[in-house]
C-alpha positions as CSV (number, residue, x, y, z in Angstrom):
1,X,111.3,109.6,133.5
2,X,115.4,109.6,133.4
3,X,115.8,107.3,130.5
4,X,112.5,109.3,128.9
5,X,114.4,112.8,129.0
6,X,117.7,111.2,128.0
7,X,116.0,109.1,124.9
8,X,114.4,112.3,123.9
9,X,117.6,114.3,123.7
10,X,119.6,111.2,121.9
11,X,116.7,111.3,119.4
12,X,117.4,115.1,118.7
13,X,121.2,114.4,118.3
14,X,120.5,111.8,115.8
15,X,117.8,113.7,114.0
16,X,120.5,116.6,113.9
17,X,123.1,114.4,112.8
18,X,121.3,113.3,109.7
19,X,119.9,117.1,109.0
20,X,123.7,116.8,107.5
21,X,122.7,114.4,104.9
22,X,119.4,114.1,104.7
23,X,116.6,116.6,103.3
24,X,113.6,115.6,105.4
25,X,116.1,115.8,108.7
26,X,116.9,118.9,107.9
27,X,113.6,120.9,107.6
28,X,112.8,118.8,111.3
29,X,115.8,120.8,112.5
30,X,115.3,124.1,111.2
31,X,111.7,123.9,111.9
32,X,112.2,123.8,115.1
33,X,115.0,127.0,115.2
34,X,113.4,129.8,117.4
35,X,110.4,129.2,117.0
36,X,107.8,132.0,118.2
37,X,104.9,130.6,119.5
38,X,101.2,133.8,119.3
39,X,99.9,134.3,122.5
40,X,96.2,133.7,122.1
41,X,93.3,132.6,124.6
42,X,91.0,130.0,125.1
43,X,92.5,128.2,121.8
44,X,92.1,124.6,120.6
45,X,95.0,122.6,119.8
46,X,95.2,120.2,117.3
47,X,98.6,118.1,116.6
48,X,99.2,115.5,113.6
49,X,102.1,113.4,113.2
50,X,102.6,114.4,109.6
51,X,100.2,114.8,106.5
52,X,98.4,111.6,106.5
53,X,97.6,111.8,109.9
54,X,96.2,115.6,109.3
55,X,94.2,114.0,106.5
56,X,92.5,111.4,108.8
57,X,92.2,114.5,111.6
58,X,90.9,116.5,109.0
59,X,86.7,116.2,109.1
60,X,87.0,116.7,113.0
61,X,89.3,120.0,112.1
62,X,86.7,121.0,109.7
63,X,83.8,120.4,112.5
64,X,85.7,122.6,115.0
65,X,85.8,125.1,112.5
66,X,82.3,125.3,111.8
67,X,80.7,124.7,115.0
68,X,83.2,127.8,116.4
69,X,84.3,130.2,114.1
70,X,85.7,132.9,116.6
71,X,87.8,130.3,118.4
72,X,91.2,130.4,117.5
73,X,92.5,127.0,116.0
74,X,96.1,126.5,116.4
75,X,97.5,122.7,114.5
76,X,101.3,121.6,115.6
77,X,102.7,118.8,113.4
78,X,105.9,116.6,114.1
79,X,106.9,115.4,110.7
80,X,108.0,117.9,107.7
81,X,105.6,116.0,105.6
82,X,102.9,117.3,107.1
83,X,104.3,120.8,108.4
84,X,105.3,121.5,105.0
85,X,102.5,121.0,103.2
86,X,99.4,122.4,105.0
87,X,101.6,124.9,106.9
88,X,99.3,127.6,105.3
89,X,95.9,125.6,105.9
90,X,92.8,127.5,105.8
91,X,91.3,125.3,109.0
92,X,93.6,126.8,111.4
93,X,95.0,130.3,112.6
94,X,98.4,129.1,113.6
95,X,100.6,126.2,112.5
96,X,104.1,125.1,114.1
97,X,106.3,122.1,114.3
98,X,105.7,120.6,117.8
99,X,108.8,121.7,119.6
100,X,110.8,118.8,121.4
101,X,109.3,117.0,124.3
102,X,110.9,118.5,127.2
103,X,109.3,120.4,130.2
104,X,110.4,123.8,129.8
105,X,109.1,123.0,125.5
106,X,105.9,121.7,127.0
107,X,104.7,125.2,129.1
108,X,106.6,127.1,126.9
109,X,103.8,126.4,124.3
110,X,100.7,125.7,126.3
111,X,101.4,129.1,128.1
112,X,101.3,130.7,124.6
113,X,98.1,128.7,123.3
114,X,96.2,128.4,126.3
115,X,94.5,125.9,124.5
116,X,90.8,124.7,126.0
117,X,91.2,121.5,124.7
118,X,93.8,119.4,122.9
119,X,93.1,116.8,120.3
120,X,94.9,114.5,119.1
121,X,95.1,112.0,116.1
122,X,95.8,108.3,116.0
123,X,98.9,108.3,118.0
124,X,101.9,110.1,119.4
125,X,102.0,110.2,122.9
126,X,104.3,112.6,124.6
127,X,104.7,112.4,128.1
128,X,105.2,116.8,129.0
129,X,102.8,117.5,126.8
130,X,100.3,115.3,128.0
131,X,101.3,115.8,131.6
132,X,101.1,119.5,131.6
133,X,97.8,119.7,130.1
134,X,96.6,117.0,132.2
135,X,98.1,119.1,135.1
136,X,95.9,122.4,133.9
137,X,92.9,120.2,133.0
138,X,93.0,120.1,129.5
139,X,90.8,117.6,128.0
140,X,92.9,115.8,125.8
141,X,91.3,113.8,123.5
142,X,92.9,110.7,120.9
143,X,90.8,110.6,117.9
144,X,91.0,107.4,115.5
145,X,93.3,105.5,118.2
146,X,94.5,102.0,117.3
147,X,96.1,99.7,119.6
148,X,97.7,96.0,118.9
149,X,98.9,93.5,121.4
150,X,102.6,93.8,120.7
151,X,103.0,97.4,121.2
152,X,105.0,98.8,124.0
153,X,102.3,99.8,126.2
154,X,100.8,96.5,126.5
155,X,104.4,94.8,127.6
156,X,106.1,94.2,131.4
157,X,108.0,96.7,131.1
158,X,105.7,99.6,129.2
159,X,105.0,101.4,132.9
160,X,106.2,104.7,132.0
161,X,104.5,104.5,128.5
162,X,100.8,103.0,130.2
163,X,101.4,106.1,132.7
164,X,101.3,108.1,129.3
165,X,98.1,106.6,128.2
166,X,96.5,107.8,131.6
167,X,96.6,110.9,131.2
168,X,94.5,111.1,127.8
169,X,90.7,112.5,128.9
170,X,88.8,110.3,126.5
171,X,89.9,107.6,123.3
172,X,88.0,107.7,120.3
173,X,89.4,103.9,119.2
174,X,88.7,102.3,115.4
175,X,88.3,99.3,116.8
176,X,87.0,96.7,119.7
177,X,90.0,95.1,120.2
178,X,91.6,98.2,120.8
179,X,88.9,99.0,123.4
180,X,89.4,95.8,125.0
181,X,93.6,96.2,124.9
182,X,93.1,99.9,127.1
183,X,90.8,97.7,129.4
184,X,93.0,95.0,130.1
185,X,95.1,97.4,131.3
186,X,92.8,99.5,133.3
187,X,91.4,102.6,131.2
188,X,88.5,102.7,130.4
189,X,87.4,105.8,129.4
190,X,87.2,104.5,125.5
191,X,84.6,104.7,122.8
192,X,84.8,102.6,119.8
193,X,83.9,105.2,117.2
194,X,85.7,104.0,113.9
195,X,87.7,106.3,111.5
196,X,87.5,109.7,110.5
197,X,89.8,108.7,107.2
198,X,86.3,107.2,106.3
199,X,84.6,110.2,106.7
200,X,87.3,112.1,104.7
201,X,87.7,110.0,101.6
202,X,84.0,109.4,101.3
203,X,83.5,113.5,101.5
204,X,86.3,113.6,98.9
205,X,84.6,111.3,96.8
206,X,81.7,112.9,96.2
207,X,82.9,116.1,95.5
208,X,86.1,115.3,93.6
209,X,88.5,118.4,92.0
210,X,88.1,118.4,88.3
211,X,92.0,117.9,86.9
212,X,91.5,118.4,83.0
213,X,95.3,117.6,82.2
214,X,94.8,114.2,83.4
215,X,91.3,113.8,82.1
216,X,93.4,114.9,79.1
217,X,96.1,112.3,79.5
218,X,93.7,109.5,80.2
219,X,92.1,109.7,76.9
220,X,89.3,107.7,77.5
221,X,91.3,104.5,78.1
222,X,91.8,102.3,81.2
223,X,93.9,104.0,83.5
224,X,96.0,102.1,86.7
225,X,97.0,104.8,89.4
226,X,100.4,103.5,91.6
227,X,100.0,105.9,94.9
228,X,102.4,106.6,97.1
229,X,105.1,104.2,95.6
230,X,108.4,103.6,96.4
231,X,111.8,102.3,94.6
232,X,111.3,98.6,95.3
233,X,107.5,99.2,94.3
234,X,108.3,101.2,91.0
235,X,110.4,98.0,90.0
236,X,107.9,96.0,89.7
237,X,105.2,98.0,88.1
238,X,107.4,99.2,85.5
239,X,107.2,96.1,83.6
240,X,103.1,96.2,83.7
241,X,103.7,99.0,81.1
242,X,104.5,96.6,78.5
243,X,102.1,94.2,79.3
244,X,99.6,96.3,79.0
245,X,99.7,98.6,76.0
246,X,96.1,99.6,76.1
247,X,96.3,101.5,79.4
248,X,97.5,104.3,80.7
249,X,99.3,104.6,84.0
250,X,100.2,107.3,86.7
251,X,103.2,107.1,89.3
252,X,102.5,109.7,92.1
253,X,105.7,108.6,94.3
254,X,105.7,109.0,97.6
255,X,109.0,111.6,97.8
256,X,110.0,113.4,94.9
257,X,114.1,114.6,94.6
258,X,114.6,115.0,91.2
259,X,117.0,111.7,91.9
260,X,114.0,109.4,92.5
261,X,112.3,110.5,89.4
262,X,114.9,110.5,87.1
263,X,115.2,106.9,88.2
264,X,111.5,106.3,87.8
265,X,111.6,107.3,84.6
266,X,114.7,105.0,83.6
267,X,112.1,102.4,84.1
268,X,109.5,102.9,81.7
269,X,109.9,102.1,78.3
270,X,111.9,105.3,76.5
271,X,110.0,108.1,75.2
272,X,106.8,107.2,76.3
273,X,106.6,108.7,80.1
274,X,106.6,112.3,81.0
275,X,106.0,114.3,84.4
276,X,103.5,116.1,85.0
277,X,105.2,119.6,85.4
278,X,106.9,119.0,81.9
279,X,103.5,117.6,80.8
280,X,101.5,120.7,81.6
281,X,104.2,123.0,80.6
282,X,104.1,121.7,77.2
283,X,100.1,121.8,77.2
284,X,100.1,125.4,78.5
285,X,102.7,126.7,76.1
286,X,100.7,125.0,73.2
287,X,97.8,126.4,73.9
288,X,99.0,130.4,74.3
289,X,100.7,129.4,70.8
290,X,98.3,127.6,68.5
291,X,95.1,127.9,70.7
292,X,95.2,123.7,70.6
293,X,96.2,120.7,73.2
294,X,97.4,118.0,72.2
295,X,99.1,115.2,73.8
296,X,101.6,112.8,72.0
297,X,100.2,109.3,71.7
298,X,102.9,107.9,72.6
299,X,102.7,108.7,76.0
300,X,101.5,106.4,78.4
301,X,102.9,106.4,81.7
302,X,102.2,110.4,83.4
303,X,104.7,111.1,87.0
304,X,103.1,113.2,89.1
305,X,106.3,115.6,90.6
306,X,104.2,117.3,93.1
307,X,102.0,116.8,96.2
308,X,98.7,117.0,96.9
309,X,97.2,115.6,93.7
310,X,97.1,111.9,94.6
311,X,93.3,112.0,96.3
312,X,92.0,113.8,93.6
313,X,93.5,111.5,90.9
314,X,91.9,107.8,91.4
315,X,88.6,109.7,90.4
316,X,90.1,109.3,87.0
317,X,91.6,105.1,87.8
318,X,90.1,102.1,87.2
319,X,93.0,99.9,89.5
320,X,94.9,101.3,92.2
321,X,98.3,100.0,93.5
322,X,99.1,101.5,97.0
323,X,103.1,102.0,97.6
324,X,105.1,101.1,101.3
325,X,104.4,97.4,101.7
326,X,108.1,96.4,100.3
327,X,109.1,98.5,103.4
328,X,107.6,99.9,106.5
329,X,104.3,99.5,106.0
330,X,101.5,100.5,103.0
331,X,100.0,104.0,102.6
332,X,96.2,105.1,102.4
333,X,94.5,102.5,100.6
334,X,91.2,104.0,101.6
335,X,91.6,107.5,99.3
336,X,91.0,105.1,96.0
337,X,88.2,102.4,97.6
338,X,86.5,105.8,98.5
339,X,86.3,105.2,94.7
340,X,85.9,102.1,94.2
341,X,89.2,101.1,92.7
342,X,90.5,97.7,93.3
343,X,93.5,98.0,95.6
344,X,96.7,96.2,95.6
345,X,99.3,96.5,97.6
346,X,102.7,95.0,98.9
347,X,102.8,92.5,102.1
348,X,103.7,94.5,105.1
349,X,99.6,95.4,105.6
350,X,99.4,94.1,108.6
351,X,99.1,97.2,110.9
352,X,96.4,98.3,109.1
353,X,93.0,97.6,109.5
354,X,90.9,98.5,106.2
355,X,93.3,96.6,104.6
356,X,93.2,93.1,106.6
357,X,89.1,93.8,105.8
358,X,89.6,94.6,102.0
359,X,91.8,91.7,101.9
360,X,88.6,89.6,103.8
361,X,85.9,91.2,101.1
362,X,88.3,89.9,98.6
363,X,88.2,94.0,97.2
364,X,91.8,94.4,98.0
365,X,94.8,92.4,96.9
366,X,98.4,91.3,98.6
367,X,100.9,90.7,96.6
368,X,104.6,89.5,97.4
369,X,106.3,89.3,93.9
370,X,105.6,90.2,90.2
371,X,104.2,86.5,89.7
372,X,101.2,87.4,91.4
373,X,101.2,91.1,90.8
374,X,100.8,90.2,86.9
375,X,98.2,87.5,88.3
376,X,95.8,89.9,90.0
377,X,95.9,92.5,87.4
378,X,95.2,90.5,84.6
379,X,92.1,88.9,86.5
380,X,90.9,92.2,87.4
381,X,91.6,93.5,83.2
382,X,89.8,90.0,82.2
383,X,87.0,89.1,84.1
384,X,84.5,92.1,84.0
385,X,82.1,90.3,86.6
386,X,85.0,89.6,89.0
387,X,86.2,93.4,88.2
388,X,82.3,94.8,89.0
389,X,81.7,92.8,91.9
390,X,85.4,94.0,93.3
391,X,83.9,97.6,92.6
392,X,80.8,97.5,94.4
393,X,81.7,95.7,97.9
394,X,85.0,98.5,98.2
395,X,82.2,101.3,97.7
396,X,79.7,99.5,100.0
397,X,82.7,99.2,102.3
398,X,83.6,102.4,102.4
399,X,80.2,103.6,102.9
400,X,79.2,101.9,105.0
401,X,82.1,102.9,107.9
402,X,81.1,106.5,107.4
403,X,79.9,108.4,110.9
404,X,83.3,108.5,113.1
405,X,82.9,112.4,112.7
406,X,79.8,112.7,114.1
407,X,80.2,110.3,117.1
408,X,83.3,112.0,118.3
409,X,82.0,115.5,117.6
410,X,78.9,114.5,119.8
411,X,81.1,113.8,122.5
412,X,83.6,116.6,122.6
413,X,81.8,119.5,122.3
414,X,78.9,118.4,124.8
């Protein structure tokens, strides 16, 4: 508990140390400045790392939502990715950064939110939250958990972090072998119930947001979509530009300081990328002059400066390339196979789960270097059967994991 409280406060000098340098530090800091917590009763709480997790949280959000419109829904994030983003989200009534994890942080809030449950997604587990709702008997629930062997809590020495674990009500797990992990070390109060991302993308998919500028830019030609790329991805890609003339491509990367896409755009071939703010500037100004859009045709790579645009834009791909596995790990492959785009992505997939299973359906593609990069693409470009059978076992793939939602739902609000 010592080393817990002391970790916890080095973490918050370290963060507040890079706040002096560092954007994304920064907004953690001042988030978390005086922050004034409603007093509401009988709430439910729902906390999300940051915006992918919020996505993945999101259909069992939207379920809460619906099933009890009076309640009050209040969402805490940790990350500035996520807090800054949906910080005016229609699903709940109050949104905050999650304050430290300290005791006095921990009843601070739950006295204010007197939440009835807590819900939680994937992971995070923080020992005063937990134990003060588990002290007021709060059900708190994981939703979408995923365990692996060589993770702390599974280790000799992970006792304080197992003693964490025990005081979550229930697990919703993706997987058996996460089940089985939590058994081996006595809790067994899982249910293998799969993943809500499923759920979201699929939804997503079948009611995608009409963009008309990129239908625009697309042009009726073949169009590769690189999401959530980073430097050491953007490299690489750059040079599929000139291989393939005939297609049009999209960078959404995954931060945006006018830095990173200034040196995006160093990359592609001169004068024929744009972003998507200039790009839409252009179109709109145009249009309130001449009553026309049009787009040069020299354009063929499109930057997408913004976010929140990514899901809706592989309805318009035809090959997806998923940025983050040069570095810590690769983002959501599964908001393009909700698609069916092919997916390829870099070679640190191995936390992930959909991926290893693409991978094993032969629908998604690792590569380690251009070599076989350029390999894959121009198989996939080439062989139409390959290309159509690719597309049908991601959809069927997709499908086909659908139902997290509903099992967890059932469970909860009984």
């Amino acid at each position: 508990m010592l080393l817990y409280n002391i970790g916890i406060k080095l973490y918050s000098f370290f963060v507040l140390v890079a706040s002096l340098f560092n954007n994304k530090a920064k907004l953690w800091v001042q988030g978390r400045k005086n922050i004034t917590f409603i007093r509401v009763e009988g709430s439910i709480w729902f906390h999300f790392s940051s915006l992918g997790e919020f996505e993945q949280g999101r259909p069992i959000l939207e379920a809460m939502r619906n099933l009890h419109p009076t309640k009050k829904i209040v969402v805490t994030f940790f990350s500035p990715s996520g807090y800054e983003i949906r910080k005016n989200t229609p699903l709940a009534d109050y949104v905050y950064y999650l304050p430290l994890d300290t005791l006095g942080n921990a009843r601070r809030l739950i006295d204010a939110i007197n939440p009835e449950i807590a819900i939680f997604t994937k992971y995070e587990y923080w020992y005063h939250f937990f134990n003060e709702a588990h002290k007021r008997d709060i059900p708190l629930y994981i939703v979408s958990g995923i365990f692996r062997p060589g993770q702390v809590f599974f280790k000799w020495y992970g006792g304080f972090n197992r003693r964490i674990l025990k005081l979550v009500s229930h697990f919703f797990v993706q997987d058996e072998v996460s089940k089985q992990l939590l058994q081996g070390i006595g809790i067994t109060n899982a249910t293998v119930s799969g993943d809500t991302r499923f759920d979201r993308v699929w939804a997503n998919a079948q009611n995608p947001k009409a963009l008309p500028l990129i239908e625009q830019f697309k042009n009726g030609q073949k169009l590769f979509i690189a999401g959530s790329t980073w430097p050491q991805d953007e490299a690489l890609l750059a040079k599929l530009v000139t291989d393939y003339p005939d297609w049009k491509f999209i960078f959404a990367p995954h931060e945006i300081p006018e830095e990173k896409v200034n040196a995006l755009m160093n990359l592609l071939p001169e004068g024929t990328a744009i972003r998507f703010s200039v790009l839409k500037s252009k179109v709109e100004s145009q249009k309130s002059e001449t009553g026309n859009q049009s787009l040069s045709s020299n354009l063929q790579s499109l930057i997408i400066d913004n976010i929140g645009m990514l899901s809706s834009l592989y309805a318009y791909g035809d090959i997806a390339y998923i940025g983050g596995g040069f570095g810590i790990g690769i983002h959501n492959t599964l908001e393009a196979a909700a698609f069916g785009l092919p997916v390829i992505f870099g070679p640190n997939y191995q936390k992930f789960n959909e991926a290893k299973e693409l991978i094993k359906l032969k629908a998604g593609f690792s590569i380690s270097n251009e070599a076989e990069l350029k390999g894959i693409v121009e198989t996939l470009v080439t062989d139409e059967g390959f290309y159509s059978f690719t597309r049908k076992k991601i959809l069927s793939y997709v499908e086909e994991n659908v139902g997290a939602t509903e099992a967890i739902m059932k469970h909860i609000d009984r």
